[in-house]
C-alpha positions as CSV (number, residue, x, y, z in Angstrom):
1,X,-34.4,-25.3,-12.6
2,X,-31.1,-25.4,-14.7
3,X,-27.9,-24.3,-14.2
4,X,-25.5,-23.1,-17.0
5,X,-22.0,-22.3,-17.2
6,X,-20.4,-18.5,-17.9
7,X,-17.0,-17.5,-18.6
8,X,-16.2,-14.0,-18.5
9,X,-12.7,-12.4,-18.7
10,X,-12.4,-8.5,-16.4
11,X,-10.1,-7.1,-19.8
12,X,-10.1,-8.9,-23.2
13,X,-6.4,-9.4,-23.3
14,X,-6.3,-11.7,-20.2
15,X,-5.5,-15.1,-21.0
16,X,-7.6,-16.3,-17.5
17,X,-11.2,-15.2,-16.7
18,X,-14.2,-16.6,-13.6
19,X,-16.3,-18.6,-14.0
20,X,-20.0,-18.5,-13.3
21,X,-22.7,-20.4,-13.2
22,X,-26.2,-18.9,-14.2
23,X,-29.1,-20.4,-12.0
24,X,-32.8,-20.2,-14.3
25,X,-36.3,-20.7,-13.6
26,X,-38.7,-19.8,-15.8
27,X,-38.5,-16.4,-16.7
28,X,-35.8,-15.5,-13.8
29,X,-32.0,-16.1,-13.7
30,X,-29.1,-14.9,-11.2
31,X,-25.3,-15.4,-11.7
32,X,-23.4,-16.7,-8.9
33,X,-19.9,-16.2,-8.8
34,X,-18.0,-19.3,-8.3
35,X,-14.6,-17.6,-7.3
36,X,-12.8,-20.2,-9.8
37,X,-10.4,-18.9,-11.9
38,X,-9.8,-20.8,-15.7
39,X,-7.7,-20.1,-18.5
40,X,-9.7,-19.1,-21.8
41,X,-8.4,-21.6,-23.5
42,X,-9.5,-24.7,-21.3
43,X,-12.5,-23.2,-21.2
44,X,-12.5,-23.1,-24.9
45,X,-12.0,-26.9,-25.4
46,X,-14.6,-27.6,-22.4
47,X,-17.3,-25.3,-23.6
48,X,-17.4,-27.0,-27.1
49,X,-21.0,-28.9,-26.7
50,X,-21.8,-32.6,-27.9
51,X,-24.9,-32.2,-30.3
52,X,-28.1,-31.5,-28.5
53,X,-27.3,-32.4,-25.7
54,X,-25.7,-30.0,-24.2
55,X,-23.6,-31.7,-22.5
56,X,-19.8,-30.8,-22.7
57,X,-17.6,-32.6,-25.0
58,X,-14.9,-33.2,-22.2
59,X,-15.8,-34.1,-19.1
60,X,-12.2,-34.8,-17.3
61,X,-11.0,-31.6,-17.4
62,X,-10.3,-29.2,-14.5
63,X,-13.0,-26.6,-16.0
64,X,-15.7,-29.6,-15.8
65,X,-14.6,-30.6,-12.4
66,X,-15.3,-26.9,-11.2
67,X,-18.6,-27.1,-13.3
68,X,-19.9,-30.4,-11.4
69,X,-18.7,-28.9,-8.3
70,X,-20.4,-25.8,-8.2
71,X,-23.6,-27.7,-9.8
72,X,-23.5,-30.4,-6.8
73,X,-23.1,-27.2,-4.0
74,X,-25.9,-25.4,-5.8
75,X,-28.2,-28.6,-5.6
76,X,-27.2,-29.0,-2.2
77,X,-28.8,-25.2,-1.3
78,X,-31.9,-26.2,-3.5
79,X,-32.3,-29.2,-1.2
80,X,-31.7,-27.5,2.1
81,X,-34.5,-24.8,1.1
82,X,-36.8,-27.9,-0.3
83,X,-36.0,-29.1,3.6
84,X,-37.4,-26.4,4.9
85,X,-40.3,-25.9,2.8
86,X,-39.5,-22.9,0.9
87,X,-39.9,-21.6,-2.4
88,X,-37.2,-22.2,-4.4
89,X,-36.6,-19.0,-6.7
90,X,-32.9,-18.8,-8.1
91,X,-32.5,-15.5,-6.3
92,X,-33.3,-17.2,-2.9
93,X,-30.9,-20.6,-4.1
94,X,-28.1,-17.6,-4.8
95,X,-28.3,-16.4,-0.7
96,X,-28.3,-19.9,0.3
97,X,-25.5,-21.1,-1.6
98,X,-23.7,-17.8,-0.4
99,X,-24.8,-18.0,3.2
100,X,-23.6,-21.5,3.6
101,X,-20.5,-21.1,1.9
102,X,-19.7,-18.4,3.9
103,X,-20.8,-19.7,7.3
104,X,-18.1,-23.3,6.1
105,X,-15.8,-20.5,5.5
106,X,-16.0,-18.6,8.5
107,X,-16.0,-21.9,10.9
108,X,-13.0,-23.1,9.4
109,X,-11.4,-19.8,10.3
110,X,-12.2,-20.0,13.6
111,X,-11.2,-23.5,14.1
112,X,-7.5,-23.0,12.1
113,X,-7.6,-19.8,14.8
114,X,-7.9,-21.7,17.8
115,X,-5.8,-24.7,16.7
116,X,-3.0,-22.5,15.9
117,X,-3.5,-21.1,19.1
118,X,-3.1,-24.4,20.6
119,X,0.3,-24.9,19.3
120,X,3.6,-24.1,20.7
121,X,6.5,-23.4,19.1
122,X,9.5,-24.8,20.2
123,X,10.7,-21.4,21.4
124,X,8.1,-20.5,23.7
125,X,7.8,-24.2,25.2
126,X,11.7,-23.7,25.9
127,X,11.5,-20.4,27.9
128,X,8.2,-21.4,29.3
129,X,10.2,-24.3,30.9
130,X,13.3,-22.6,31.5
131,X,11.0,-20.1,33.6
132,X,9.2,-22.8,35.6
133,X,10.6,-26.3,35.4
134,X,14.2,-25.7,35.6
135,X,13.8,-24.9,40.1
136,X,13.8,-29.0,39.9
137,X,17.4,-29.0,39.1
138,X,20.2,-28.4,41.5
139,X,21.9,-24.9,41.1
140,X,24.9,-25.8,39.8
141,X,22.9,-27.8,37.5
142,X,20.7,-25.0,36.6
143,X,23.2,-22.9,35.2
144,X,24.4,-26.1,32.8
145,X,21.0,-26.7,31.8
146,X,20.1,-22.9,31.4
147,X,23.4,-22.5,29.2
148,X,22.4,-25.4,27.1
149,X,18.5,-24.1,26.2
150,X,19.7,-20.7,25.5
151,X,22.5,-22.3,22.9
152,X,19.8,-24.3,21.7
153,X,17.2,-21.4,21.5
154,X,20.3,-19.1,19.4
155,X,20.4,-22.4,17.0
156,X,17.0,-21.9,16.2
157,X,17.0,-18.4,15.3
């Protein structure tokens, strides 16, 4: 299997374009579509190749960062179909690599969702407790206190 990089711009005046990375085995390819946005002209200086190799000539750049990255997560989806004993055509390493991005993507939505939901704002904590804690207070305290929170809460907007 190798994986080789792509640049490709969506109108020839644009000075940024995606990058892709082209999975091949034998006779087969697919493109998988990284979601990484470059400029044309890093990826110019990356893309020039050391002779023979073909290795790039800079490795330190952010375009070879992205390259390694999406090389490494591609790897990863080749090992987790070798794991399960499957065959490994770049078409089936393609719907890994998407699945599993996908599923990351999707769990750390739900678990931002439920953390935010976890969290009070300072706001809602102050009415919530002006609308059940403040019956501890005597009444001509209650009025003080109430009359403070509500300047407090007008502060804050």
């Amino acid at each position: 299997m190798q994986i080789k990089p792509s640049f490709k711009k969506k109108y020839s005046s644009d000075q940024v374009g995606r990058y892709y990375a082209a999975v091949y085995l034998k006779d087969e390819y697919e493109i998988v579509s990284t979601g990484i946005t470059i400029k044309e002209a890093e990826w110019k200086t990356w893309s020039k190749r050391k002779q023979n190799s073909g290795l790039p000539a800079d490795e330190t750049g952010a375009v070879a960062k992205a390259y390694w990255k999406v090389v490494g997560k591609l790897r990863e989806a080749l090992t987790r179909l070798d794991a399960r004993k499957e065959v490994a055509t770049p078409y089936k390493i393609k719907q890994e690599y998407l699945v599993y991005e996908n599923t990351k993507l999707t769990g750390q939505l739900q678990e931002d969702k439920k953390k935010k939901e976890g969290q009070k704002s300072v706001k809602s904590l102050a009415n919530e407790w002006m609308e059940t804690d403040l019956f501890r207070f005597a009444k001509s305290t209650q009025k003080a206190v109430k009359e403070s929170i509500n300047q407090f809460l007008q502060f804050l907007e």
